[in-house]
C-alpha positions as CSV (number, residue, x, y, z in Angstrom):
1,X,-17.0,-5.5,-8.5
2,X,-14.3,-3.8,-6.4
3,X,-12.4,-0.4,-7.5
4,X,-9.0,0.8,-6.0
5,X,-7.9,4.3,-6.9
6,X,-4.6,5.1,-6.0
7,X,-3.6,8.7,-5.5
8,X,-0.6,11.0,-3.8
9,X,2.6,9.2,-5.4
10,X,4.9,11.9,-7.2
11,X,8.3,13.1,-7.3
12,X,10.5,13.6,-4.1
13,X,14.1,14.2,-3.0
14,X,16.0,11.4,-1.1
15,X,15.2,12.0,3.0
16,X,11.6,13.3,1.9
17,X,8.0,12.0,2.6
18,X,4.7,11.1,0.6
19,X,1.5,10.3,2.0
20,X,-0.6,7.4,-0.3
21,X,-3.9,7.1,0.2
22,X,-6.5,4.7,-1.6
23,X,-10.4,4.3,-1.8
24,X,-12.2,1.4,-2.3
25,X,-15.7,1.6,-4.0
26,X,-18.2,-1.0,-5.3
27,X,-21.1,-3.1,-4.7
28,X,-19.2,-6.3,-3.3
29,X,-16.5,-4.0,-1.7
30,X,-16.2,-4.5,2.5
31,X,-14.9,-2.7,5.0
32,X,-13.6,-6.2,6.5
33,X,-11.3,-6.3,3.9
34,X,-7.5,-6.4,4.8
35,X,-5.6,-3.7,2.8
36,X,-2.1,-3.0,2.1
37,X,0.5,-1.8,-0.3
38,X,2.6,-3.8,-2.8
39,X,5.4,-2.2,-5.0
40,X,7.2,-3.0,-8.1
41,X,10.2,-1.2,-9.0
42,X,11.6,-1.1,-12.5
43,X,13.0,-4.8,-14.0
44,X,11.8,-6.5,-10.5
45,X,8.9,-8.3,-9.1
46,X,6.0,-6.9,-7.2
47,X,6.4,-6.9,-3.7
48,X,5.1,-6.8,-0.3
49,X,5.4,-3.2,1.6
50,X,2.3,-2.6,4.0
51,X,-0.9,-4.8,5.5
52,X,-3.6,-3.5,7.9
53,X,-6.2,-6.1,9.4
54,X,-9.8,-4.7,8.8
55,X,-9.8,-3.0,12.3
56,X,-6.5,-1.4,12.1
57,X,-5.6,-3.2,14.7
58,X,-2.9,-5.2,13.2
59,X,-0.2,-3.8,10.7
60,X,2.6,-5.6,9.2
61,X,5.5,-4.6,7.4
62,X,8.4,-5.6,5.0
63,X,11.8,-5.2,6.8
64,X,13.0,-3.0,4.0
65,X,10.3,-0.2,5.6
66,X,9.9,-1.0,9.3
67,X,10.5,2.7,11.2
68,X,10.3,4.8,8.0
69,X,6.3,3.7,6.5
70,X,3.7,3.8,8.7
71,X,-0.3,2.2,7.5
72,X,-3.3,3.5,8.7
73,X,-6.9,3.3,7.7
74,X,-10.4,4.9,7.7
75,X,-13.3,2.7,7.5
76,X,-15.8,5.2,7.2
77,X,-14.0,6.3,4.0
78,X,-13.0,3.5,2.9
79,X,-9.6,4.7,2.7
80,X,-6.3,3.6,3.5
81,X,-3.2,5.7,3.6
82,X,0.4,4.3,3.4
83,X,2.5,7.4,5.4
84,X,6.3,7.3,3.4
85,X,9.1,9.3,5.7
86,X,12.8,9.2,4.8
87,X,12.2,8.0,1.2
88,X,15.3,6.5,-0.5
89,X,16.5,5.9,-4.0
90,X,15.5,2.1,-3.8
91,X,12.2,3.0,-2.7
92,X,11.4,4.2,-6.2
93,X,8.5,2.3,-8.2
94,X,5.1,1.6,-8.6
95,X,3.0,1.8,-5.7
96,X,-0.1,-0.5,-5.8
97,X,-3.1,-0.8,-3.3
98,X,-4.8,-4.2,-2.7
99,X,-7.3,-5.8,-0.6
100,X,-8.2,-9.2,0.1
101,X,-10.0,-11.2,2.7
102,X,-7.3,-13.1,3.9
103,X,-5.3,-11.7,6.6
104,X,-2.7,-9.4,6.5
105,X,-0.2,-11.2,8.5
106,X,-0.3,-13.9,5.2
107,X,0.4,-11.2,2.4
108,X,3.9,-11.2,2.4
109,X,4.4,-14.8,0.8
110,X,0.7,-14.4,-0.6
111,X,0.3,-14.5,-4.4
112,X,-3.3,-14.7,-4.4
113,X,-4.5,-11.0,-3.6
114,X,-8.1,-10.4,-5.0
115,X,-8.3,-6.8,-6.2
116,X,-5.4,-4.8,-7.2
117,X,-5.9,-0.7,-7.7
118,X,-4.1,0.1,-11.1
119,X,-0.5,2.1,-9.2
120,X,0.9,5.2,-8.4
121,X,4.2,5.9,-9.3
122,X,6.6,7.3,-6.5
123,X,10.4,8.5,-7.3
124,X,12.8,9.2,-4.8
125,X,15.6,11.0,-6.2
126,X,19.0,11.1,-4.8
């Protein structure tokens, strides 16, 4: 079994910042997992926002965030952190962690993601 615990999402103007961060626990969790961040926003469909390859040497990102997001993780906390600068209106919704064995560079057409933390809600008011 595999827990994600979201935590950090909350209320912000328009132009602000949020920092997510996530921990993964349990017996068949691995640090060689690839982790990322999906969203869905009210009346949409989940999508892709964030990947990091189990080193943090890869990161990938959906256009819509490229130059304002940046992914980062720590291994020996099992952690990883989704850093949110210049928040917008349209960057309101649910924020949700996931982790799969398949590489990040795959997520953002990927509808197959293994284990899904259970969201943090982020509002960006304008």
């Amino acid at each position: 079994q595999v827990q994600l615990v979201e935590s950090g999402g909350g209320l912000v103007q328009a132009g602000g910042s949020l920092r997510l961060s996530c921990v993964g626990s349990g017996r068949t969790f691995s640090s060689r997992y690839s982790m990322g961040w999906f969203r869905q926003a009210p009346g949409k469909e989940r999508e892709f926002v964030a990947a990091i390859s189990w080193t943090g040497t890869y990161t990938y990102y959906a256009d819509s965030v490229k130059g304002r997001f940046t992914i980062s993780r720590d291994n020996a906390k099992n952690t990883v952190y989704l850093q949110m600068n210049g928040l917008k209106p349209e960057d309101t919704a649910v924020y949700y962690c996931a982790a799969d064995p398949l590489g990040g560079s795959y997520w953002s057409d990927y509808s197959g993601i293994t284990y899904w933390g259970k969201g943090t809600l982020v509002t960006a008011s304008s």
